[in-house]
C-alpha positions as CSV (number, residue, x, y, z in Angstrom):
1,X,-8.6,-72.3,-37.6
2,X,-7.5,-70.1,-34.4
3,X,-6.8,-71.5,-31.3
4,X,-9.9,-70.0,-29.9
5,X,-12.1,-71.9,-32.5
6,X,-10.0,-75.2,-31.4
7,X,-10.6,-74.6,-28.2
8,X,-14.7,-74.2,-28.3
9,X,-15.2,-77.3,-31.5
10,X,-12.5,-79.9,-31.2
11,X,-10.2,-79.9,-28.0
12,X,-12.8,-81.7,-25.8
13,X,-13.1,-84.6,-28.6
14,X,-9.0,-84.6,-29.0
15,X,-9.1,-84.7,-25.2
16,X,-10.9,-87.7,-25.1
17,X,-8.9,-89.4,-27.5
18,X,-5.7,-88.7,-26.2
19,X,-7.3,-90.1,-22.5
20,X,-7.9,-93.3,-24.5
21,X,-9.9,-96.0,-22.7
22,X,-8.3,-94.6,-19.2
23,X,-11.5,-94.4,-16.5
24,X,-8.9,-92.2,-14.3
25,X,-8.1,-88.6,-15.3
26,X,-4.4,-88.8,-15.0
27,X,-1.4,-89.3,-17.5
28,X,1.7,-87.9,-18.0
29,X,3.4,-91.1,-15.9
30,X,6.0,-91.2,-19.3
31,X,5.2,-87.6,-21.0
32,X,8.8,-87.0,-20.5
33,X,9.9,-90.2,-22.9
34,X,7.0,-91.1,-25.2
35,X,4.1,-88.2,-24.4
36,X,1.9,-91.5,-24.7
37,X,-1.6,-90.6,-26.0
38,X,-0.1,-87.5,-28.4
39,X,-0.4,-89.9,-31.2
40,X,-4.1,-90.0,-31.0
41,X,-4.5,-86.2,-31.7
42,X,-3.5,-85.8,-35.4
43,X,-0.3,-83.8,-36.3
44,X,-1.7,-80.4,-37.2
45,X,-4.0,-80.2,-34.5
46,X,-1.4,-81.4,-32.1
47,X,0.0,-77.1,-31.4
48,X,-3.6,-76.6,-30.8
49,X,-4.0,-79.2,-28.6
50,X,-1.1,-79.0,-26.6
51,X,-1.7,-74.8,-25.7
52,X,-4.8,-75.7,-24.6
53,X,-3.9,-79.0,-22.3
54,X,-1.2,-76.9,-20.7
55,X,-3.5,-74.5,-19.6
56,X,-5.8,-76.5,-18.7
57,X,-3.7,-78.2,-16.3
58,X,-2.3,-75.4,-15.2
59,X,-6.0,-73.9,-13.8
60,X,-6.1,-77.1,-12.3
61,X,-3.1,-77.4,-10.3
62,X,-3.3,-73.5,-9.7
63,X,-6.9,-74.3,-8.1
64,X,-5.6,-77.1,-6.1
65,X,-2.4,-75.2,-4.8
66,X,-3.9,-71.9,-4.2
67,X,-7.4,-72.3,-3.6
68,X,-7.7,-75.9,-2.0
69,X,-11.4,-74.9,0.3
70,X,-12.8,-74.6,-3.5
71,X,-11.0,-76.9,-5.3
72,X,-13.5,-79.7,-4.5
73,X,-15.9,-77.7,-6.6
74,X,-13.5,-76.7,-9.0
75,X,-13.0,-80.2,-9.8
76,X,-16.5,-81.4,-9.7
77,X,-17.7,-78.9,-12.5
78,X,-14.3,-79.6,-15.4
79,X,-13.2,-82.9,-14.9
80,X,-9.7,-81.6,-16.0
81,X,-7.0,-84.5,-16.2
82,X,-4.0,-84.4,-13.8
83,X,-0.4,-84.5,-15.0
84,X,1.6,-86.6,-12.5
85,X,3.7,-89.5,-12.3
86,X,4.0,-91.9,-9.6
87,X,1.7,-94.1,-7.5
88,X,0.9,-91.2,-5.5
89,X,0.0,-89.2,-8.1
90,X,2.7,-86.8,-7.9
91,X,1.9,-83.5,-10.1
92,X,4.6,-82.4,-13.0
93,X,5.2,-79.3,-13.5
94,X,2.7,-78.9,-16.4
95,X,5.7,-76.8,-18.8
96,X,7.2,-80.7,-19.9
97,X,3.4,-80.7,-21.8
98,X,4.4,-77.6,-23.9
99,X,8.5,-78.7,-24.7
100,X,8.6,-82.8,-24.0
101,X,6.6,-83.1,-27.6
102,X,9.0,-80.7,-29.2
103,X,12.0,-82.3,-27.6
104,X,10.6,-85.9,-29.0
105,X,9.9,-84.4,-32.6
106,X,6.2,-84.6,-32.2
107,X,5.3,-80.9,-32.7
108,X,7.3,-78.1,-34.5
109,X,8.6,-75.7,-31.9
110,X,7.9,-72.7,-34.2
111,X,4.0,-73.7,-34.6
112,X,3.8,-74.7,-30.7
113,X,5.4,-71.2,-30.1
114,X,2.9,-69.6,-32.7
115,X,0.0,-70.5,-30.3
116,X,1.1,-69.5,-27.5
117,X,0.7,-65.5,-27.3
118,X,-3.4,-66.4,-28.3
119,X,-3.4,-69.2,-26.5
120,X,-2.8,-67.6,-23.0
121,X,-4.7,-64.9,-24.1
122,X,-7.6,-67.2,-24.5
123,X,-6.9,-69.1,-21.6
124,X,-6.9,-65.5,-19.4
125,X,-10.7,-65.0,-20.7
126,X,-11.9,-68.8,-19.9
127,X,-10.6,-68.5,-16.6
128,X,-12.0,-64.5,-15.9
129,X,-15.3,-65.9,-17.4
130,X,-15.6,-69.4,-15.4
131,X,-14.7,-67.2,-12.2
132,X,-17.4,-64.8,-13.1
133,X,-19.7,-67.5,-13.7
134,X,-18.7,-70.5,-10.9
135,X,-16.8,-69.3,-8.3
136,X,-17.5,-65.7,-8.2
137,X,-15.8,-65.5,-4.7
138,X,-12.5,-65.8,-6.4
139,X,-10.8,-62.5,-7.4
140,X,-9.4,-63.5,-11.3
141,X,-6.6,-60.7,-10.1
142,X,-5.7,-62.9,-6.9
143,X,-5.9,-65.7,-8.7
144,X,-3.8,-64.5,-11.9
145,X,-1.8,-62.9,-9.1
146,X,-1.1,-65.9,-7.0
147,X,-0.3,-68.0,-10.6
148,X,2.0,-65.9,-12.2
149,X,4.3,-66.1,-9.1
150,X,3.9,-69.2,-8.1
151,X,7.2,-71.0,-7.9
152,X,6.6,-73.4,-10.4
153,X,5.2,-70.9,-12.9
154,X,7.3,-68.0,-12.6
155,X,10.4,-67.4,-14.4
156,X,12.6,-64.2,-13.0
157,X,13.7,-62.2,-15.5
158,X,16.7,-62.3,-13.3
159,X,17.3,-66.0,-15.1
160,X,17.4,-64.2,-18.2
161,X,19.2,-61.9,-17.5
162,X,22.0,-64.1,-16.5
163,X,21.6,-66.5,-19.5
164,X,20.1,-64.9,-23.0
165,X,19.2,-68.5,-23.7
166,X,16.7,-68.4,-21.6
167,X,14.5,-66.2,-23.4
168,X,14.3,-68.7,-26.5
169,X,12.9,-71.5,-24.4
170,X,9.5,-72.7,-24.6
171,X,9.4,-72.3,-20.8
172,X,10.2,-68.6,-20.7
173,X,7.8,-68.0,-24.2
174,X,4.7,-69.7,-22.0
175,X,5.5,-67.3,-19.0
176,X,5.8,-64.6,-21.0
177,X,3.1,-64.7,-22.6
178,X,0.7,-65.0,-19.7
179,X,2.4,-62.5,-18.4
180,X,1.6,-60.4,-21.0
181,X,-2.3,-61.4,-21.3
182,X,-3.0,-61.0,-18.3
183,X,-1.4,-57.7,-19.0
184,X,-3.9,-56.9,-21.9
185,X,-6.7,-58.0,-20.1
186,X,-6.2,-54.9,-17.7
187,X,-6.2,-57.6,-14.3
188,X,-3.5,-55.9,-12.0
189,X,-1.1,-57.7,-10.2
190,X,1.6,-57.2,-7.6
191,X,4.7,-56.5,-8.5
């Protein structure tokens, strides 16, 4: 199976496992300690699963910081879950989804990493296509724009530069490779 297939056939069914019983879209309140719910998505899914939760988060919280006057709407056609903490429903930075799990020993860092050059590729075309199709008043080069330097997404290079480490991270590997789908799918940015 390719991340693209997981995406379209079994993510919205391991979604609504991993939500449980909840009749609120939020978790993450201990993601950084237990990643409570991951145990409902089975093991060799869980890669799949957790590409495609980031992202999914990540258009939501992009939508909400950058594009509040539609985010009403946004939020009214995907029903996407929050990732927060707090009673005021604080928002994580939605990275913790993609390296909390590997830091627990609940996915491989090697088949997480595997995902993510398709899986931002994929999530690039979902988002071009619900734009096209929803909110056509939203450029996807604004909005791809606006996200890949926004200050919780963006990681200089400048930070690599400085520290080689960097580079190797899960962080930097996610930023990376959105950068380099959105790239590929010829959307121009600023530099």
């Amino acid at each position: 199976m390719n991340i693209s297939d997981y995406y379209l056939q079994t993510f919205r069914s391991d979604l609504s496992a991993f939500m449980g019983q909840s009749s609120v879209p939020y978790f993450g309140h201990s993601w950084r300690h237990d990643c409570r719910g991951l145990e409902r998505v089975s093991a060799s899914s869980r890669p799949f699963f957790l590409v495609c939760l980031y992202f999914t988060v990540l258009v939501d919280q992009a939508m909400h910081e950058h594009y509040r006057s539609h985010y009403s709407r946004f939020e009214q056609l995907t029903r996407y879950p929050k990732f927060c903490h707090g009673l005021g429903q604080f928002q994580h930075n939605p990275r913790s989804i993609l390296s909390a799990p590997i830091e627990r020993g609940l996915v491989s860092a090697d088949d997480l990493h595997a995902q993510l050059a398709p899986g931002m590729e994929l999530f690039v075309a979902e988002v071009v296509s619900f734009l096209r199709d929803h909110m056509p008043d939203i450029s996807p080069a604004e909005f791809f724009d606006r996200l890949a330097y926004d200050r919780d997404v963006q990681i200089p290079l400048l930070a690599v530069m400085l520290d080689k480490t960097v580079a190797e991270s899960t962080d930097y590997r996610a930023y990376s490779a959105l950068q380099q789908a959105i790239k590929n799918a010829g959307i121009e940015q600023n530099a």
